[in-house]
C-alpha positions in Angstrom: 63.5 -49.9 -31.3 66.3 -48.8 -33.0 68.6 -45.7 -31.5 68.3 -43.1 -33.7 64.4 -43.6 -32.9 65.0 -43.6 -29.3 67.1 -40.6 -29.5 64.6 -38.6 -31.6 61.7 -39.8 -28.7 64.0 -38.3 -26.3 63.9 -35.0 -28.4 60.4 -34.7 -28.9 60.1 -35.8 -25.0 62.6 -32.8 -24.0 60.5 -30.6 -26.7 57.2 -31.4 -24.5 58.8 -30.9 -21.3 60.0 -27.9 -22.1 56.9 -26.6 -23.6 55.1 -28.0 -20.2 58.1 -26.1 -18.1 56.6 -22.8 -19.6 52.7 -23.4 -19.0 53.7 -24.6 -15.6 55.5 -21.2 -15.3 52.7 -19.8 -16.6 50.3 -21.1 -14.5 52.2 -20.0 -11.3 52.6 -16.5 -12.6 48.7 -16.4 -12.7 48.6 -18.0 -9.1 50.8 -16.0 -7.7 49.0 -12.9 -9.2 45.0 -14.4 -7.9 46.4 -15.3 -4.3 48.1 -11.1 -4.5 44.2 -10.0 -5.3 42.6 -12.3 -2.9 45.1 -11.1 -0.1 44.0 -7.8 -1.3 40.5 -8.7 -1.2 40.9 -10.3 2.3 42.5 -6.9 3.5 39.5 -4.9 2.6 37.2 -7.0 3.7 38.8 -6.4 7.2 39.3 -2.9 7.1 35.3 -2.9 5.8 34.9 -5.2 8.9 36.2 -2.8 11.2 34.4 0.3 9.2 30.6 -1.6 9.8 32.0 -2.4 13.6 32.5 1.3 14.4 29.6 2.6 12.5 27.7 0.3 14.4 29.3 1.2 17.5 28.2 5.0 16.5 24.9 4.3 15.5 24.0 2.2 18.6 25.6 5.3 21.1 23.5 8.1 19.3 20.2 5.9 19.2 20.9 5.8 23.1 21.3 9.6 23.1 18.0 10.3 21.3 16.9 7.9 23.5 17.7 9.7 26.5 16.9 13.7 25.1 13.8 12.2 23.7 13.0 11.2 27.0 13.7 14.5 29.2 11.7 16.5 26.1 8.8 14.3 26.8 9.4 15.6 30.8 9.6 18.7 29.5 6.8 18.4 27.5 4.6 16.8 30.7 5.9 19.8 33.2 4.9 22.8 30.5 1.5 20.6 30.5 0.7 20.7 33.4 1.5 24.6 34.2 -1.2 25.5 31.0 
């Protein structure tokens, strides 16, 4: 191979790299910005987490209340019974 071919190889070669430097850029502009949104994601799901824990935590103390008032009504209920 002669020089002046070698030398325009190594152009064309620096060309390409420097077009593959930018999609490389690119690429971890867009990675950067999809791990940013899963982060995001990740946080709510958490905070939703938390949200179902304490709703749950809600629902399961007031279905032990009812519970409970359903329970003295239905002494209530027996006592006014028995007095008709």
């Amino acid at each position: 191979m002669r020089i002046a071919d070698i030398k325009k190889q190594n152009i064309e070669l620096k060309k390409q790299n420097a077009e593959l430097k930018k999609e490389l850029d690119m690429a971890e502009g867009q990675l950067k910005a999809f791990e940013s949104l899963i982060a995001q994601k990740d946080a709510r799901i958490n905070e939703l987490t938390k949200t179902q824990a304490e709703l749950s935590a809600i629902v399961l103390r007031q279905s032990e209340e009812l519970k409970a008032t359903n329970k003295k009504l239905e002494k209530r209920a027996g006592f006014f019974s028995r007095l008709w």
